[in-house]
Short mmCIF file of the C-alpha atoms (twelve columns), coordinates in Angstrom:
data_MODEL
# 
_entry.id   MODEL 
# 
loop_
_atom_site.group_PDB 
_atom_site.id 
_atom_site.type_symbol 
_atom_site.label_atom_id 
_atom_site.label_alt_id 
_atom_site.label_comp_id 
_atom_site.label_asym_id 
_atom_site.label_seq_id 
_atom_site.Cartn_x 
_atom_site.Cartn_y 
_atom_site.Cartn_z 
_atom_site.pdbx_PDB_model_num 
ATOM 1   C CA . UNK A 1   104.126 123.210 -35.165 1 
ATOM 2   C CA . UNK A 2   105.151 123.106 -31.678 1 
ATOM 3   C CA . UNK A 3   104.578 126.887 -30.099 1 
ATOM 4   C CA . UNK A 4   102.713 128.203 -33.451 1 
ATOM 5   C CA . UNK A 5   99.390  128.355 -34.369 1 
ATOM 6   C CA . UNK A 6   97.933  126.768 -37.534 1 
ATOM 7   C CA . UNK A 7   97.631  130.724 -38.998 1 
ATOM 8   C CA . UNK A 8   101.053 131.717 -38.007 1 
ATOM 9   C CA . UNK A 9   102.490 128.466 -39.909 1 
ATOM 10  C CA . UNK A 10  100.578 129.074 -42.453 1 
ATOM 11  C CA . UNK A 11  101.997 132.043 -43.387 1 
ATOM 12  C CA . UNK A 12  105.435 131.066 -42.282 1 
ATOM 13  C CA . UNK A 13  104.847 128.474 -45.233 1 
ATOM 14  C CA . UNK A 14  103.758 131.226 -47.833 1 
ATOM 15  C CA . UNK A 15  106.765 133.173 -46.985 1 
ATOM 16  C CA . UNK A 16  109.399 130.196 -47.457 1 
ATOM 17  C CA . UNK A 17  107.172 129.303 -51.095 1 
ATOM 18  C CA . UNK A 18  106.740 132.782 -52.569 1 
ATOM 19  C CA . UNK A 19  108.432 133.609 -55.699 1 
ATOM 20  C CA . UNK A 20  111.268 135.776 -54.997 1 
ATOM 21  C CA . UNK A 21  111.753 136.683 -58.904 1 
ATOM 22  C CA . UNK A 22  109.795 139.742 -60.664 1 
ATOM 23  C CA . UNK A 23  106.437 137.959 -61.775 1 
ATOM 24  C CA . UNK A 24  103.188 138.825 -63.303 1 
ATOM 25  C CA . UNK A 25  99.707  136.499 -63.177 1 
ATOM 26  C CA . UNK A 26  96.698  136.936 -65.235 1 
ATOM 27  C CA . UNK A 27  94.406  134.639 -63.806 1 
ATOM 28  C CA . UNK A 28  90.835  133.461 -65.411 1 
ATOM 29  C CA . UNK A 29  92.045  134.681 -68.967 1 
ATOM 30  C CA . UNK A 30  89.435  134.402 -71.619 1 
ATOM 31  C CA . UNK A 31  91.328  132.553 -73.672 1 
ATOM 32  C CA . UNK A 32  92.602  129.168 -74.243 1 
ATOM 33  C CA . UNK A 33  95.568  127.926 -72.910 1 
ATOM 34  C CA . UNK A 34  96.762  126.240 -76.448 1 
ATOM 35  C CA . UNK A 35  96.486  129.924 -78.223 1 
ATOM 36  C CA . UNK A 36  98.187  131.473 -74.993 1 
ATOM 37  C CA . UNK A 37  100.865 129.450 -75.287 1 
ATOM 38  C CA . UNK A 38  101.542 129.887 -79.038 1 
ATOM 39  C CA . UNK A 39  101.985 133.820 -78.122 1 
ATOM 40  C CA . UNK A 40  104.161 133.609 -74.678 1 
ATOM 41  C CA . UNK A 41  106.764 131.003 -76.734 1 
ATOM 42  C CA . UNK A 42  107.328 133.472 -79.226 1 
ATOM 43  C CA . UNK A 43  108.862 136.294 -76.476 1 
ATOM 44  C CA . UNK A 44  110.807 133.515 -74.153 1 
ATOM 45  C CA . UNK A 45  114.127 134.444 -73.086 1 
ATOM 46  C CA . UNK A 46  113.980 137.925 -75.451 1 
ATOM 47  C CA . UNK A 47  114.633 141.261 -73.209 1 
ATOM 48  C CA . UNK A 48  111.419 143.080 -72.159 1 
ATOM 49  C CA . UNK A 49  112.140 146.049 -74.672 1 
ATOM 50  C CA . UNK A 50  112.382 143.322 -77.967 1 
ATOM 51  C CA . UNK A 51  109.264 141.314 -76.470 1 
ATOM 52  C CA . UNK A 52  106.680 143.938 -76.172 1 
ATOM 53  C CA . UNK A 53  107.650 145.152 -79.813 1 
ATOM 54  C CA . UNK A 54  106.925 141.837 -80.961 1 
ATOM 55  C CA . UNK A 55  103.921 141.372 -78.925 1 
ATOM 56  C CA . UNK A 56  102.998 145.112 -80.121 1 
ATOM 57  C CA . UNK A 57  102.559 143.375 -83.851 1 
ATOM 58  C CA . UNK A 58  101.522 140.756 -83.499 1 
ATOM 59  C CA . UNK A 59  98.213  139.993 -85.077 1 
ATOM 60  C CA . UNK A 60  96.446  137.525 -82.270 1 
ATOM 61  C CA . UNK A 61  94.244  138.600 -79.717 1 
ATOM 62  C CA . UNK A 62  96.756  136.430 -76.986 1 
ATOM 63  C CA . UNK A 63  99.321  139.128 -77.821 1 
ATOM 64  C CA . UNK A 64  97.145  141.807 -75.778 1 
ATOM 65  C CA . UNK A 65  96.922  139.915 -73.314 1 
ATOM 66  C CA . UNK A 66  100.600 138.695 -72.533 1 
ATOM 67  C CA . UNK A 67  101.370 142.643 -73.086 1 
ATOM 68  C CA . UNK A 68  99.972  143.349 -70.214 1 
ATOM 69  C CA . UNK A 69  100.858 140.867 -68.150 1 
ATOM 70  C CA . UNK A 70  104.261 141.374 -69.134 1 
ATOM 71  C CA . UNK A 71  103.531 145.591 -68.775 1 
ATOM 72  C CA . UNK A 72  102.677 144.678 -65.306 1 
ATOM 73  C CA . UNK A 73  105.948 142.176 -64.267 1 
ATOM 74  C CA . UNK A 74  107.868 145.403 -65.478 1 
ATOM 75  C CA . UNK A 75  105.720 147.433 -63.220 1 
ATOM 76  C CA . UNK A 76  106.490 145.164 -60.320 1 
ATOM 77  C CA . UNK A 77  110.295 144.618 -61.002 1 
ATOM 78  C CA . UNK A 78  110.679 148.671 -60.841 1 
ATOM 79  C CA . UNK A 79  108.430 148.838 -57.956 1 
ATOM 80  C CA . UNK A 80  109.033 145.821 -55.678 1 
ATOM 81  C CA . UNK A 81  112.273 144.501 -56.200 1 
ATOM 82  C CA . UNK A 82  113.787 148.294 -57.835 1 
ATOM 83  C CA . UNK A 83  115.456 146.643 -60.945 1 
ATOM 84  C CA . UNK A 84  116.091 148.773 -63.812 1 
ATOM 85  C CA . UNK A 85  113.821 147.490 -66.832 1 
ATOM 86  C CA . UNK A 86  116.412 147.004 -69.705 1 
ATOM 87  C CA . UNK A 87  118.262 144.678 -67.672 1 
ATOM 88  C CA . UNK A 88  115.486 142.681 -67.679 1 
ATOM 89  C CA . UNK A 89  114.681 139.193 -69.720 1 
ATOM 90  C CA . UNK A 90  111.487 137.371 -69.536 1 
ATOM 91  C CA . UNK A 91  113.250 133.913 -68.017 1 
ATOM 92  C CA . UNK A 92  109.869 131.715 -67.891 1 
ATOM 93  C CA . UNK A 93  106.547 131.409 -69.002 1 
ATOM 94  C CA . UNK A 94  103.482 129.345 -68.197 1 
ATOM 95  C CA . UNK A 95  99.541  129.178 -69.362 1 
ATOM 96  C CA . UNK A 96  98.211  126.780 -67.264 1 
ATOM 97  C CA . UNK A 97  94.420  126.045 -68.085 1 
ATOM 98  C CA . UNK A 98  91.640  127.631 -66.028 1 
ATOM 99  C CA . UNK A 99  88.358  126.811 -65.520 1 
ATOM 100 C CA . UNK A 100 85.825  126.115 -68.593 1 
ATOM 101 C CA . UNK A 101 82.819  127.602 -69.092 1 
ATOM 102 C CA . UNK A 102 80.219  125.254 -70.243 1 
ATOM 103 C CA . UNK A 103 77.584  126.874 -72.212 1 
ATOM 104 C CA . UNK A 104 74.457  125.330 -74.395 1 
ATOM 105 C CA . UNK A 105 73.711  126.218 -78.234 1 
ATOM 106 C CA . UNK A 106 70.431  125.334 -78.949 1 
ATOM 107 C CA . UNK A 107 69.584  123.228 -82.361 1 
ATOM 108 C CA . UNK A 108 67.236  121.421 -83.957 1 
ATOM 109 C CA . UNK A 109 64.665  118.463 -82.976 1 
ATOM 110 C CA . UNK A 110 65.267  119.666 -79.535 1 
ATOM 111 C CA . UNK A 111 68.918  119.320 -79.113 1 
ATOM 112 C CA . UNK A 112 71.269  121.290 -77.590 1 
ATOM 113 C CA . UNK A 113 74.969  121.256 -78.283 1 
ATOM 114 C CA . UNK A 114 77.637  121.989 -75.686 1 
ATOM 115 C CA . UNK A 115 80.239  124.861 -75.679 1 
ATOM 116 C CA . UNK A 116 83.362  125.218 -73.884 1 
ATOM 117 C CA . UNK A 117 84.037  128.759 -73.626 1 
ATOM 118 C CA . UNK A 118 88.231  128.084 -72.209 1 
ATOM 119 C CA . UNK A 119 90.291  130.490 -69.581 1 
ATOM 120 C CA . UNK A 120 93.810  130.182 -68.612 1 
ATOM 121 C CA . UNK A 121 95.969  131.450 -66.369 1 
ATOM 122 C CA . UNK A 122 98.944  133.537 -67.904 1 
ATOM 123 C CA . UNK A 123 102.254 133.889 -66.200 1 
ATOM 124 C CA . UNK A 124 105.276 135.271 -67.178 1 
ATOM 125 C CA . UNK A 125 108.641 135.506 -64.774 1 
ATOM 126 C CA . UNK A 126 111.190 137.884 -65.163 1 
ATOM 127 C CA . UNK A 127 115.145 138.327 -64.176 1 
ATOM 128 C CA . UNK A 128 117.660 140.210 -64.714 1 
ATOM 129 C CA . UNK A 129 121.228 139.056 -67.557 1 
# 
């Protein structure tokens, strides 16, 4: 750090570990990880076009959420890094858990029963065959 500031490395840091591929993150997703996962395995290393029709018909409520994020990495491909869309593959995918929400369900004699209400985070990375 000799000559820098702490701010000025900082960011010299973020630069050198940003992701230089087309990405997408939904963060705090209200929904678990385990279900998120079951959704993003099924469009891994298919091209964009054949991944949102699946996700398009697919029954579970993960599937709207992955189509957007993966709406969105298209978005940013195009728009940040100006790669034509149906070159594109979705190369990796990742839901990490989030942050539970604890919650309390009242019952009887007094009790009270706990309920995790789960979020992930939902990212998908893109690149180009």
């Amino acid at each position: 750090m000799a000559g820098t500031s702490r701010s000025q490395y900082k960011q010299q840091r973020n630069k050198e570990n940003r992701e230089t591929r087309p990405h997408a993150i939904h963060k705090f997703a209200r929904i678990s990880d385990r279900k998120a996962r079951i959704v993003l395995e099924q469009i891994k290393g298919m091209g964009v076009e054949q991944a949102a029709a699946i996700l398009q018909f697919n029954p579970r409520f993960g599937a709207v959420l992955v189509g957007k994020v993966l709406k969105s990495a298209v978005a940013n491909a195009e728009a940040n890094h100006e790669l034509d869309p149906s070159e594109l593959y979705v190369q990796e995918v990742f839901a990490d858990q989030g942050p539970t929400l604890k919650r309390i369900q009242p019952r009887a004699k007094g009790r009270a029963y706990r309920i995790n209400k789960r979020t992930s985070h939902i990212k998908i990375i893109l690149n180009e065959r």
